[in-house]
C-alpha positions in Angstrom: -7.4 6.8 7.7 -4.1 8.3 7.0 -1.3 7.0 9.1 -2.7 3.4 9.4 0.0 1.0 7.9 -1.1 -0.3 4.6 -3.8 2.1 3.8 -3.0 4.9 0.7 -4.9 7.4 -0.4 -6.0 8.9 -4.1 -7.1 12.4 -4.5 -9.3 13.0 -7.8 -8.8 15.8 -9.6 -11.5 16.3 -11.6 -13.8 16.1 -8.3 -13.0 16.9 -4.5 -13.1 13.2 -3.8 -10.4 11.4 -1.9 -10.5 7.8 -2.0 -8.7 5.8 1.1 -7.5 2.1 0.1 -5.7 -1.0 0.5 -3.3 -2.8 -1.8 -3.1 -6.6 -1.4 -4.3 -9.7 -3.4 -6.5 -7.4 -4.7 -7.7 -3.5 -4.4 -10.2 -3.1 -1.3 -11.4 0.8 -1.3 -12.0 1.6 2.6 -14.0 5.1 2.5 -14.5 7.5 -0.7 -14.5 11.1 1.2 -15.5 14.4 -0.3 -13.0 16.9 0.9 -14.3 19.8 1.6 -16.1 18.1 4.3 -14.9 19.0 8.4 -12.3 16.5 8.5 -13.7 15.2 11.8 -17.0 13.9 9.9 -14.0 11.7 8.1 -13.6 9.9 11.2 -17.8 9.2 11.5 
């Protein structure tokens, strides 16, 4: 998800979640990824 225009991403630090997202009209959360997964599952 990183590198596609628009999309930001929020890394929790009280749990090994990263949250991928989109800022327009309103907030639309794209894929909620825990990261100590093989990053190419992230792409699944």
């Amino acid at each position: 998800m990183a590198g596609y225009a628009g999309v930001r991403r929020a890394v929790l630090r009280r749990f090994p979640y990263a949250v991928f997202y989109e800022l327009g009209e309103s907030l639309e959360v794209l894929r909620v990824i825990h990261t100590a997964r093989h990053p190419e599952a992230w792409r699944r």
